[in-house]
N, C-alpha and C positions, 0 to 999 in steps of 0.2 A: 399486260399491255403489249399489244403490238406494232410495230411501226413501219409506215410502205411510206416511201419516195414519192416523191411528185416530180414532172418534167423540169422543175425550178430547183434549182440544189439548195437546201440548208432547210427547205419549206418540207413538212412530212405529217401527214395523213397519222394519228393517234386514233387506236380504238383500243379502248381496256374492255378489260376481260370483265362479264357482268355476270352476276352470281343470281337465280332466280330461284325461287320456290313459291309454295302458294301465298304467303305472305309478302309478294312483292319483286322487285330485287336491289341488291347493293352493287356499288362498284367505286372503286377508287378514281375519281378523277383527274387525281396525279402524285407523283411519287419522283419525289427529287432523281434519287437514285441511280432508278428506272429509267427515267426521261434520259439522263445526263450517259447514263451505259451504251441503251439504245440510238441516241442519237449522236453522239460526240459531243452534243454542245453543253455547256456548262452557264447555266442561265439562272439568275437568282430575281424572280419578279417581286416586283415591292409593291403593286398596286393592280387590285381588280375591279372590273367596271362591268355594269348590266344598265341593256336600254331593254325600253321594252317599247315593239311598232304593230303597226296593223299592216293587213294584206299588203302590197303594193308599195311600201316603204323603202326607197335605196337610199341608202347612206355612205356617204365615199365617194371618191377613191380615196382613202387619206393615208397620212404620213407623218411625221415627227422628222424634222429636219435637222442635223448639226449633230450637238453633244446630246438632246434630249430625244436622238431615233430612239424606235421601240421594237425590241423583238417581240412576240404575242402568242399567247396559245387560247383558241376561241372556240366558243359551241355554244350550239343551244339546248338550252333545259324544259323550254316549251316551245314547237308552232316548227318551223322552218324555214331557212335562209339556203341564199343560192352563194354563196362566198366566195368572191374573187379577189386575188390576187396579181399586182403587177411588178415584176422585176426593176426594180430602177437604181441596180449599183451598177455603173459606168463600168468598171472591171468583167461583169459578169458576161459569160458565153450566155444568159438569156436575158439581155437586159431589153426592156420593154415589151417582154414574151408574158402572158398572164395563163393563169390555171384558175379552172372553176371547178368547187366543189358544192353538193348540195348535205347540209346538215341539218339533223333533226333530231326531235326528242326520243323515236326510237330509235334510228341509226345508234344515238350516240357519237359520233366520229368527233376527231376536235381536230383543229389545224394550227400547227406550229409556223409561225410564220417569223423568219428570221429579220433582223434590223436590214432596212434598204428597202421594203417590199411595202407598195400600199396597199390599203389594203378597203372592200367595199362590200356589202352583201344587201340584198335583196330578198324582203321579208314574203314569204308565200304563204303562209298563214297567219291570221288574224289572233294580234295577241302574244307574237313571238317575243320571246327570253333570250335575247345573245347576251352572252358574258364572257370575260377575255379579262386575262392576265396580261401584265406589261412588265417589263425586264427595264422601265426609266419611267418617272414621272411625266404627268403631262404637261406640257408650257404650251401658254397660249402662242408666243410669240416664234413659237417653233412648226406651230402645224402648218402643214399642205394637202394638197391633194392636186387630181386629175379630174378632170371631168369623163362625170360616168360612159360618156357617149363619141369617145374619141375614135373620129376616124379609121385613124392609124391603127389603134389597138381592135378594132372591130368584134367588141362582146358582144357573144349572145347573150341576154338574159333571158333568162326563162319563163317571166310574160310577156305574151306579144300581145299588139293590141289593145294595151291598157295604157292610161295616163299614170304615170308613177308620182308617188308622195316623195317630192325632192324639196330640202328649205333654198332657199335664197343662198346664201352661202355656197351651195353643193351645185347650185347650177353656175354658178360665176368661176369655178376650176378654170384651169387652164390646161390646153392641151400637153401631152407627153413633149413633143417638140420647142413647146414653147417654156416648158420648166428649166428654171436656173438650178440644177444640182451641183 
C-alpha cells in the first residue's frame, strides 16, 4: 500500500498494491497495520456502508456532528465518483479549503478522510458502488452537511451542463457560512 498527502492534512490518497495474473487480480483493501504505520492515525472502523447511484448522482456535502463525527476510508468497486472533500475543523490552516479526487474501479485509489471533513461525491458512471468505512456509528440526529453548490467553496464538478440527481434533503444544506460548528 501506498500513501500520498492531499493539500488537506490528516486526508491521504490509498492505493494498494494489486497482484494480477491471467486469472484476474487480488488486492488487499486494508490492513490495520499498514494503514496505522503509514499514516500515523490510529482508527478502529466499526461500520461499512455501500449505495449504489446512476450517472449524475451527487450526494453530500455531509458530515456527523459532535461525539458521533466520522473519520472514513471510501472507494469504489464499480462505475466512478468525483469525491470531494471539505475542511471544516475551525483549528485547521485549511478550514473551508476542499480537495477533489476522481475514483474508480480501475484506478482503485481509496481516500482517507479524517473526522471534521465533509464529505460529497458525484457518480460518473452508471451503476456505481461507493463503499466507505466509518471510525463512529451513524446518528440520525448528528448529520449535516453543505450544500453541494456553495459560493464560497466554488466546486468544479466534473459534469457540466447536466441536471444532477440531488434528493430534497441535499438541496436544502446550508451554506459553509451559515453552519453552526
Amino acid at each position: 500500500m501506498q500513501i500520498r498527502h492531499t493539500p488537506i492534512k490528516g486526508c491521504f490518497i490509498i492505493q494498494p498494491k494489486i497482484f494480477k495474473d491471467e486469472r484476474g487480480y487480488l488486492y488487499e483493501s486494508f490492513n490495520k497495520k499498514q494503514f496505522e504505520r503509514l499514516t500515523g492515525q490510529c482508527v478502529n472502523f466499526v461500520q461499512d456502508n455501500q449505495s449504489i447511484s446512476s450517472k449524475g448522482v451527487l450526494r453530500g456535502l455531509h458530515f456527523q456532528k459532535g461525539d458521533f463525527a466520522q473519520a472514513k476510508l471510501v472507494r469504489v468497486t464499480k462505475g466512478a465518483v468525483q469525491d470531494v472533500v471539505v475542511d471544516l475543523r475551525p483549528n485547521s490552516k485549511t478550514f473551508g479549503n476542499h480537495f477533489s479526487i476522481e475514483l474508480t474501479e480501475e484506478n482503485k485509489s481509496q481516500l482517507f478522510i479524517p473526522r471534521g471533513l465533509a464529505n460529497g461525491f458525484l457518480t460518473l458512471k452508471d451503476d456505481t458502488i461507493f463503499t466507505y468505512k466509518c471510525d463512529n456509528y451513524y446518528n440520525k440526529v448528528s448529520e449535516a452537511g453543505i450544500i453541494y453548490n456553495d459560493p464560497d467553496l466554488d466546486i468544479k464538478w466534473d459534469i457540466i451542463n447536466q441536471d444532477f440527481i440531488i434528493s430534497d434533503k441535499d438541496l436544502s444544506l446550508p451554506t459553509l457560512k451559515s453552519l453552526d460548528l
